[in-house]
C-alpha angles and dihedrals in degrees: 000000000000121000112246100217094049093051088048090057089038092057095057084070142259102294089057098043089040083057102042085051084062093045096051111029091150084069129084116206120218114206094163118166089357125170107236107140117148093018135146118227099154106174089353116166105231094153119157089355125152102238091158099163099354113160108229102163109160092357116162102227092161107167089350122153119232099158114162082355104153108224102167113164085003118165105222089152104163090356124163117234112158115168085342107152116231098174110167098350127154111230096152107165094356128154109255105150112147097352112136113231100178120168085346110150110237090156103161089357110156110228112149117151090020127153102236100158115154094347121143116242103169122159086353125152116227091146103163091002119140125232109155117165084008123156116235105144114155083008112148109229099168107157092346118150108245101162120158092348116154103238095165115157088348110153102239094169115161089353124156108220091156112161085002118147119238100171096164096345115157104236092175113147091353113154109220093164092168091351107161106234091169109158096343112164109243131196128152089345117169102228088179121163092343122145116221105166095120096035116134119222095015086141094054094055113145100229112203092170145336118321136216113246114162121187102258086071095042080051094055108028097058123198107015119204109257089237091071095027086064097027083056084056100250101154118216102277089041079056103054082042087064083065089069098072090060111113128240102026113163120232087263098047084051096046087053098048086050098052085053102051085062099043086055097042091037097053112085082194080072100049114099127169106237117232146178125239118240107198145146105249087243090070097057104111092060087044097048084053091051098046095052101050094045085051091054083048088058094256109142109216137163126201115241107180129180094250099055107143096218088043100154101040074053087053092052095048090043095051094046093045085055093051093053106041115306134103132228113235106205111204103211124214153114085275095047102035084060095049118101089209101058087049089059096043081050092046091046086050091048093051098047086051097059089040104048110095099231092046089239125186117250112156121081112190119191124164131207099196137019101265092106086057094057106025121115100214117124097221092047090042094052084053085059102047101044103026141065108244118215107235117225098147094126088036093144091061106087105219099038084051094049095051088054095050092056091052092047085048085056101046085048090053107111092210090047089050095045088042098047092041 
């Protein structure tokens, strides 16, 4: 239970508790199973308190702190959390229906099992929060910072993630019937055992990187629109593979799909090397175009510009992907020469390149204008001196792009690289 003299203190309002707390910051307070509906707490410190319990229906906690407070089993049915900062807080199991949690801060909150329906989490952080077998049917999750958060088995019915962010998220078991997924940024997401077969804006995915698709969810999701298939990194006989899961296919449908599986996996016209762009944002017209043309030739590639908002978690994913396989596309140009990011990724790829015990080729340089050719910088000078450039610097002009693409297609193709050292 609460104790007395802390809801006493409480009582006399937020200017006086907030002041007490800084005068007595060796004391915890305990405001377990309190009665504290309708209040208004606007910017009040609950910080590592003990709120076990508490009821806090249609509460105003507008800019409050609740960093490390422990809410399990907590009632916050209609509350109001603005920009409140969660950070680390326990609300396992507790109440959140309707309460609008909007830029609020639950980054490594722990909220599994809790009741999130019809809540607003807009703009919200809950980057490495758990809520697994939470409730959010009906939430609203638009650009809200899920990375890395645990969403196994949570209940997203109906709910509205459009332009969220689910870097490294755990998606096992989740449940997204009608879930809106319109452009969500997705890298090394686990789809597992995840059913998508009503998701809205699939299609329209952001893919910072490969995915995680395993085949209980290519089991269950049927058909699977060709944009995510290729933003996850299945390849085009992986692709045709994911045919294979559709119920009643007769002996001949299956015998088809089959025969094109191997022509596609047997054909090293067909073997590319998957890579990530490296690019400044100013050049991403040219680079959409790229992209999308290298993707319909059964190239796999991800974009990796300088502004990502998540940039270093990006570093990291683009530094282990070249370690592995893949190979690093440097978009070459005023902007990007000038770019300090596209100098590191270079220099990664360099270095990868003098480490790695085969010597391999990773990275791809191509230019769209003639800055390479006149700069001054060392690094973008040393591309120009021991590398073939590919050269798009008509590239709006359709033949001469598409004269440079063959060749870049070329120079992707894993037999033509193996063949030609």
């Amino acid at each position: 239970m609460a104790n007395p003299e802390h809801l006493q203190i409480l009582q006399q309002g937020v200017e006086v508790w907030n002041a007490w707390r800084e005068q007595n910051d060796d004391i915890t307070p305990d405001l377990r199973k309190a009665n504290l509906s309708w209040t208004n707490l606007d910017e009040i410190n609950l910080d590592e308190i003990n709120l076990d319990e508490i009821n806090l229906d249609e509460v105003n906690l507008d800019g409050a702190t609740l960093i490390w407070a422990k809410l399990p089993g907590a009632t916050l049915t209609g509350a109001s959390l603005p920009k409140a900062t969660l950070t680390e807080a326990t609300l396992a199991g507790a109440k959140l229906l309707g309460a609008n949690l909007t830029g609020a801060d639950l980054d490594r909150a722990t909220l599994a099992g809790a009741d999130l329906d019809r809540a607003t989490l807009t703009g919200a952080t809950l980057a490495w929060a758990t809520l697994a077998w939470a409730t959010l049917a009906w939430a609203k999750l638009p650009k809200a910072n899920l990375t890395g958060a645990n969403l196994t088995g949570a209940d997203l019915d109906r709910a509205t993630l459009t332009g969220a962010t689910l870097t490294g998220a755990t998606l096992t078991g989740a449940n997204f019937t009608g879930a809106d997924l319109s452009k969500v940024q997705l890298v090394e997401t686990v789809f597992g055992n995840t059913n998508l077969t009503t998701v809205q804006g699939l299609e329209t995915c952001v893919h910072d990187g490969p995915s995680i698709l395993d085949h209980r969810t290519l089991m269950r999701s049927g058909p699977l629109p060709l944009a995510f298939l290729r933003g996850c990194g299945l390849n085009d006989w992986e692709i045709e593979a994911t045919k294979l899961y559709q119920p009643g296919l007769t002996p001949t449908q299956i015998n088809d799909i089959v025969y094109r599986i191997y022509d596609l996996r047997a054909d090293p016209l067909f073997q590319f090397y998957s890579c990530f762009i490296s690019y400044a944002s100013r050049d991403h017209a040219f680079v959409e175009r790229l992209y999308e043309d290298l993707q319909n030739n059964g190239v796999r590639c991800w974009f990796a510009q300088e502004d990502m908002k998540i940039g270093d978690r990006i570093r990291d994913t683009i530094e282990q992907q070249i370690r592995l396989r893949q190979k690093l596309l440097i978009v070459l140009s005023s902007a990007s020469i000038a770019s300090t990011w596209v100098e590191n990724e270079v220099e990664a790829a360099l270095e990868e390149e003098r480490m790695s015990p085969e010597r391999r080729t990773v990275l791809v340089p191509i230019t769209i204008d003639h800055t390479v050719e006149e700069t001054n910088l060392a690094w973008a000078r040393t591309i120009k001196r021991t590398r073939y450039i590919g050269d798009f610097t008509r590239w709006e002009d359709k033949d001469a792009y598409q004269k440079a693409l063959v060749r870049l297609l070329r120079d992707l193709n894993i037999v033509e690289r193996k063949l030609g050292g």
